[in-house]
C-alpha positions in Angstrom: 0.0 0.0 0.0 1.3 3.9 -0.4 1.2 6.4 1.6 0.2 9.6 0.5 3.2 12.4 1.9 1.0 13.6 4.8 0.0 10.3 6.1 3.7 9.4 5.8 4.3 12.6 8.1 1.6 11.8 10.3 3.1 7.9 10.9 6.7 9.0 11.2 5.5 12.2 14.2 3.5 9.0 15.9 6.4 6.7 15.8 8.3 9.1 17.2 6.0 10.1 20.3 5.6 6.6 21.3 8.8 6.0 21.1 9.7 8.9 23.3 7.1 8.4 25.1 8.1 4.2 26.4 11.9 6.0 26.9 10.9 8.7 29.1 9.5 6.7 31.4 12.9 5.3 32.2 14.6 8.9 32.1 14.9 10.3 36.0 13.5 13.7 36.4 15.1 16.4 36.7 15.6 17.9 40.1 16.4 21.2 41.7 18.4 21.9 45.0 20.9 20.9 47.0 21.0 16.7 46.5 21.4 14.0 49.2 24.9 12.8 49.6 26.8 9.5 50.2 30.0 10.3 51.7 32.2 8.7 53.8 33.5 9.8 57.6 36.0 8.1 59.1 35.8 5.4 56.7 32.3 4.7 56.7 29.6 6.0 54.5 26.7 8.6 55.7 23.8 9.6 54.0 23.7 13.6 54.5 20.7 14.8 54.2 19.9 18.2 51.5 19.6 20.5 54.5 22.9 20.0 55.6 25.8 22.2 54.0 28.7 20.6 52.8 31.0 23.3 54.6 29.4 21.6 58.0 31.7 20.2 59.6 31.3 16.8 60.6 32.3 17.7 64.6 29.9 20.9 64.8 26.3 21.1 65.9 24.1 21.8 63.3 22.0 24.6 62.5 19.2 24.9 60.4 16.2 27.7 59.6 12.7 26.6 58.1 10.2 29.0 57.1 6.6 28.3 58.1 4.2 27.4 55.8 0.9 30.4 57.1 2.6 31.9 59.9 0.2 32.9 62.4 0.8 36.6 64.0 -1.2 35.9 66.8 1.0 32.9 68.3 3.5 32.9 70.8 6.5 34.2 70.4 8.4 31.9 73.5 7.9 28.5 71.9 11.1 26.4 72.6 11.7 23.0 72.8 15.0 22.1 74.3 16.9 18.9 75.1 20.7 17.8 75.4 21.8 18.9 71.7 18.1 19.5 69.9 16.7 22.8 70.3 13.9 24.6 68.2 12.7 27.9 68.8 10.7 30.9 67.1 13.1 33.1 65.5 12.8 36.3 67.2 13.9 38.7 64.0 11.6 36.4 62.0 8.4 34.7 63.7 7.8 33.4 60.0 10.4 31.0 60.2 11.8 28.4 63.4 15.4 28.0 64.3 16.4 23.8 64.5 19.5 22.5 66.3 20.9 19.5 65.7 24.3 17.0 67.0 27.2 17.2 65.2 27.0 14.3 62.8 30.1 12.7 65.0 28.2 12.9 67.8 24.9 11.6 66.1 26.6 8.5 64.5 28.2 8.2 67.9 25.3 8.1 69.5 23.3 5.8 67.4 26.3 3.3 67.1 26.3 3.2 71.2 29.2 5.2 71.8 27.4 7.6 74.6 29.0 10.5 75.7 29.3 11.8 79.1 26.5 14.8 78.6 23.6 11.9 77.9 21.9 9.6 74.7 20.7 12.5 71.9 18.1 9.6 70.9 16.6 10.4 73.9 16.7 13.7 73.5 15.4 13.4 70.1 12.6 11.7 71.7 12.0 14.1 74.2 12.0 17.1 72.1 9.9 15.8 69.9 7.2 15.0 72.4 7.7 18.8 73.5 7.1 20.2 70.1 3.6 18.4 69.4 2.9 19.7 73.2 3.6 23.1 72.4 1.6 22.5 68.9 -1.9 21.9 71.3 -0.9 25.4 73.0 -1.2 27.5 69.8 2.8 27.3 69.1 4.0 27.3 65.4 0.2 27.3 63.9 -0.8 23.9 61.8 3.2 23.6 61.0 3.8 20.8 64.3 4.1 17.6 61.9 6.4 19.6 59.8 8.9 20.4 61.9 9.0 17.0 63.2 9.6 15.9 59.5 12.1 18.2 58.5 13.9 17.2 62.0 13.8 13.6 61.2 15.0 14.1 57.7 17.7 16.3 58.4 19.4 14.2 60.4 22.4 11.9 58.8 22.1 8.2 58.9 24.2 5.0 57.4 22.2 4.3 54.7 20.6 0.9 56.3 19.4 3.2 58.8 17.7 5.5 56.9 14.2 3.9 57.7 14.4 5.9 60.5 13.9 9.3 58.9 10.9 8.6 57.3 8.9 6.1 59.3 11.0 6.2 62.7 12.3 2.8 62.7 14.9 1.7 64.6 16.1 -2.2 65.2 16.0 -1.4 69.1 12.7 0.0 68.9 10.8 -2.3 66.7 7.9 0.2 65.6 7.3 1.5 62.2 4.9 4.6 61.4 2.3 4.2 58.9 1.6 6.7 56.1 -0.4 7.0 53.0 0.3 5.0 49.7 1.5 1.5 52.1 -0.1 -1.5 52.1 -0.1 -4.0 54.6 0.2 -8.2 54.3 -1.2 -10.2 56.9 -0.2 -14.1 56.7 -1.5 -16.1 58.9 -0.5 -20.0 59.7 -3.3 -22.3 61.2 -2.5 -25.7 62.7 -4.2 -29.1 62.4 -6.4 -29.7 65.2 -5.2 -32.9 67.7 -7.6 -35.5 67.1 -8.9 -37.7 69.5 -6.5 -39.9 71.5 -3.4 -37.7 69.9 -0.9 -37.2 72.6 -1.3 -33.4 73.5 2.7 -32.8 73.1 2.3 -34.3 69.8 3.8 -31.8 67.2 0.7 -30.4 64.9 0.9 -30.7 61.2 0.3 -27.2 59.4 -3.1 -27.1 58.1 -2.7 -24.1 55.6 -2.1 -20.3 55.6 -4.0 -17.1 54.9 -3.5 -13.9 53.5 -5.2 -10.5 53.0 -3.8 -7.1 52.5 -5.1 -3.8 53.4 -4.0 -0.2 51.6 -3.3 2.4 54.3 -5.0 5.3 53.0 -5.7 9.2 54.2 -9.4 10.4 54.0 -10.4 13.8 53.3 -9.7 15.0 56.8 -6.0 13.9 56.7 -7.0 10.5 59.4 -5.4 7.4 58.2 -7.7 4.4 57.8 -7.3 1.0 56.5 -9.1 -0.7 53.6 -9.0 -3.8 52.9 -8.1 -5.0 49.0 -9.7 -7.9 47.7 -10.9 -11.3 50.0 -9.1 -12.8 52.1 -7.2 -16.1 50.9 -7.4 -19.6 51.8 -4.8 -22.1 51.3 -6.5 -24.8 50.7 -9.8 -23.3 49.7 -11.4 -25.6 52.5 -9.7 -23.7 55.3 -12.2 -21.5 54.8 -14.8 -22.9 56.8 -12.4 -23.6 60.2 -10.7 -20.0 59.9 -11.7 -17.6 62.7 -14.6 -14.8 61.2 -13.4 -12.0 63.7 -9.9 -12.2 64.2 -7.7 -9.0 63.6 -8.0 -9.0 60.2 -11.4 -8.6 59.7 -11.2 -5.4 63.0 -8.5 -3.1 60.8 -11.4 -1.6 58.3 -13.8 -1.0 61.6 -11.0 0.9 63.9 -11.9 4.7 63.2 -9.2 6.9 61.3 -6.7 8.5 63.3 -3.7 11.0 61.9 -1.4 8.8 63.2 -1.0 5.2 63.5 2.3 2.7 64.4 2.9 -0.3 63.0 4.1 -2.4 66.3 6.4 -5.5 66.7 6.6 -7.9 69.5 9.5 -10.0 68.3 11.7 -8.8 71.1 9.3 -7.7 73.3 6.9 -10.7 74.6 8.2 -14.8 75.6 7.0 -17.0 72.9 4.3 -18.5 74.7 2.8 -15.5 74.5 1.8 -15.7 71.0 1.7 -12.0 70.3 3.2 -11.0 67.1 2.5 -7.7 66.2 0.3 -4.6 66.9 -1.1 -1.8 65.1 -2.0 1.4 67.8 -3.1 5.1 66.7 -3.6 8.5 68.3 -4.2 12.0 67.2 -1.0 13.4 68.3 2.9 12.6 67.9 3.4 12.5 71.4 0.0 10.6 72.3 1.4 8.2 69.7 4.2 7.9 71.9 3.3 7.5 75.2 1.2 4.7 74.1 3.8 2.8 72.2 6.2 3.4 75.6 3.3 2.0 77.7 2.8 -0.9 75.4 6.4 -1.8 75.6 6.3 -1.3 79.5 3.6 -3.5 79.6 3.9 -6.0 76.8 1.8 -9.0 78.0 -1.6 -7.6 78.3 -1.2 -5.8 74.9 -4.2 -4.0 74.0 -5.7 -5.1 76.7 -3.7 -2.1 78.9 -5.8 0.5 77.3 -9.8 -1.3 76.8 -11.6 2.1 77.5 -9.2 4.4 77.2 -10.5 7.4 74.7 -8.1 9.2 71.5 -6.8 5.8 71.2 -7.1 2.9 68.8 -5.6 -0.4 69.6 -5.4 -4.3 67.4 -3.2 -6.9 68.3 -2.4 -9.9 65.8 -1.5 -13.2 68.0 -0.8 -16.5 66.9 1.2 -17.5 64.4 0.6 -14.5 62.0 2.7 -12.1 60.6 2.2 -8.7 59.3 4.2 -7.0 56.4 4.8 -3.5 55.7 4.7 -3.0 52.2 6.0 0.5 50.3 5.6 1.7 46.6 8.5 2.7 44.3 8.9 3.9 40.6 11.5 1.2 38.9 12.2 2.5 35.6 9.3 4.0 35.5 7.2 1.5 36.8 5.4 1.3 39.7 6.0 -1.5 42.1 5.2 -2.5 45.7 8.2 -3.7 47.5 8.6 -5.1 51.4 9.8 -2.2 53.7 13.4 -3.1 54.7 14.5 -3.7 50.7 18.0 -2.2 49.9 19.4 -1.0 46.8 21.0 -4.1 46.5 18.4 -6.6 46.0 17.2 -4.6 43.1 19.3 -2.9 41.2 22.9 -5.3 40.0 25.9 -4.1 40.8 27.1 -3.9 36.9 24.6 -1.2 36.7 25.7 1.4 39.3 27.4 3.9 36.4 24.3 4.4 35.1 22.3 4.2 38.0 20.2 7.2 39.4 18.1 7.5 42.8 15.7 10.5 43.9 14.1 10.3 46.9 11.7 13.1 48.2 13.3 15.5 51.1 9.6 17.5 52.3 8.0 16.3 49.7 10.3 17.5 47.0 12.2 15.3 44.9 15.9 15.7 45.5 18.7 13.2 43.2 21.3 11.0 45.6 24.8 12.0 44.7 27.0 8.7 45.2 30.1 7.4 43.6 29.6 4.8 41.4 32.7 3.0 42.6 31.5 3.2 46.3 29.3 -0.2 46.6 27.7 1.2 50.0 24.8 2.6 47.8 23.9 -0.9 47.7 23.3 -1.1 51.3 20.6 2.2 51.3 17.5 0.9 52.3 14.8 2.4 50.4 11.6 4.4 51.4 8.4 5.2 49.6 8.2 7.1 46.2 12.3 6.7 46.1 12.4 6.6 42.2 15.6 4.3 40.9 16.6 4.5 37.0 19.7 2.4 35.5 20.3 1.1 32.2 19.4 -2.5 31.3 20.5 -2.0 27.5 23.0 -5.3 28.2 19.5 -7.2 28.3 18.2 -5.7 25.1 16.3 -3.0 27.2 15.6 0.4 25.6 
């Protein structure tokens, strides 16, 4: 068949925008603003965050300005929140803006690594100032800007790049808790055992009778709550496990618990003996701090579990026992594609390690995309553990990729 000239025109400009179009999708975007940075410090690599200037020095505190968002005129002008080497005040030239302290990064690293200096843990201080900010927030201090601050602290602070869970979902391996945001989604597997039959010895080791799973998307309603919504039935393996399975157990209780602005995904591994059979528990609040104080308490008290706060109002409380286990998953761009990873996944067990020169990794820093600067010959970028909406390009034209 021939084309007439224009319909040989139009073909060619269509070829060409799909074509664009399928590569673009693997292109990063571009960015503005200072980038994260992978550096090393006394021989080990730290992930510096794009608030800190590179002409910090490592053994300085640091010190940081943010603007508020709608600065009120009316608030106090004496909001401070002080502890050991955190401190965040109003600054007094500029009420539109709050002054941030934070430890050196030697002393941070230090810190988080177990080497505690004389003057006290800044984890704890952390904690403690951060508990004093939300606090302050319920007075009328720093106007609707209190979750914020508490971001921009948290991902200003350095990490190793395992570690850098923490400053986006407050995880730490000596803590155990992870917070829950918009955009996750949550898999809960449970294990069920065969029943003993009759004239079974009772210490006779049960066979496994099947497993099931179900996942929930943890999504923000109009109001800013989180709730929890469950996708699709839940699965039976074998189909006929269906009929034994419990009808009211915890997963059936997370779409009824009412939606909270925060909520902690909680885990008992090192918290409660095995006999126990507590595996995990999801608690929320209104506030940060509330949030707090009933993770603490639940720690204090791990045996009666939700059972500590039955009655208690602001609070929402569901405990998994048994032999169940509950997955945090988080959502990434991989060449353009959108994918659903376990929380916990490094660079590593994605990306190969021929494929660093041409790899590229934004993450967002206060919800702005920022690119990581690392050198390609440096294989601790494989180590980064990786947080929501991180977006990771590399080449794959060895495979016959475009």
């Amino acid at each position: 068949m021939c084309l007439k000239p224009a319909q040989r025109l139009l073909t060619v400009l269509l070829w060409i925008v799909l074509t664009s179009a399928g590569c673009s999708a693997r292109r990063p975007i571009a960015t503005t603003g200072p980038l994260f940075r992978l550096e090393p410090k006394d021989g080990e690599p730290i992930l510096f965050p794009p608030s800190i200037p590179e002409s910090n020095p490592n053994n300085l505190a640091i010190d940081l300005r943010m603007s508020l968002p709608s600065p009120d005129a009316s608030q106090p002008t004496d909001c401070l929140a002080e502890k050991g080497p955190f401190r965040v005040e109003i600054a007094k030239k500029h009420p539109d803006s709050v002054l941030i302290t934070l430890p050196s990064t030697e002393r941070w690293i230090g810190d988080l690594n177990g080497l505690v200096g004389p003057d006290g843990d800044s984890m704890a201080a952390l904690d403690v100032v951060l508990t004093e900010l939300d606090q302050l927030q319920q007075e009328g201090c720093f106007g609707d800007a209190d979750s914020l601050i508490r971001n921009f602290i948290l991902q200003s602070l350095p990490m190793e790049p395992p570690q850098s869970l923490f400053n986006y979902y407050g995880y730490r391996p000596n803590r155990s808790g992870l917070d829950l945001h918009a955009g996750m989604r949550l898999k809960i597997e449970r294990a069920y055992l065969r029943t003993a039959k009759t004239g079974e010895e009772a210490q006779t080791p049960q066979d496994p009778e099947g497993v099931s799973f179900v996942y929930f998307d943890v999504e923000s309603v109009s109001n800013r709550k989180i709730r929890f919504r469950r996708v699709g039935d839940v699965r039976f393996t074998p189909a006929s496990l269906r009929k034994e399975a419990q009808k009211n157990g915890p997963e059936f209780q997370l779409t009824s618990i009412p939606p909270e602005f925060k909520y902690r995904l909680v885990f008992y591994t090192l918290l409660v003996p095995k006999e126990q059979k507590l595996s995990a528990a999801i608690i929320g609040a209104s506030h940060a701090s509330q949030l707090d104080e009933l993770d603490h308490e639940l720690r204090l008290r791990p045996d009666g579990g939700c059972k500590n706060f039955a009655g208690t109002p602001g609070f929402a409380c569901v405990e998994f026992n048994g032999l169940v286990t509950v997955t945090c998953q988080i959502r990434l761009q991989l060449n353009g594609k959108s994918k659903l990873i376990d929380w916990g996944t490094r660079v590593k067990d994605l990306v190969p390690k021929d494929s660093l020169t041409s790899l590229t990794i934004q993450r967002k820093f206060m919800n702005s995309y920022r690119n990581v600067r690392f050198d390609p010959a440096d294989l601790s970028i494989l180590s980064l553990a990786l947080v929501g909406e991180d977006r990771l390009t590399w080449s794959k034209t060895a495979r016959g990729d475009h």
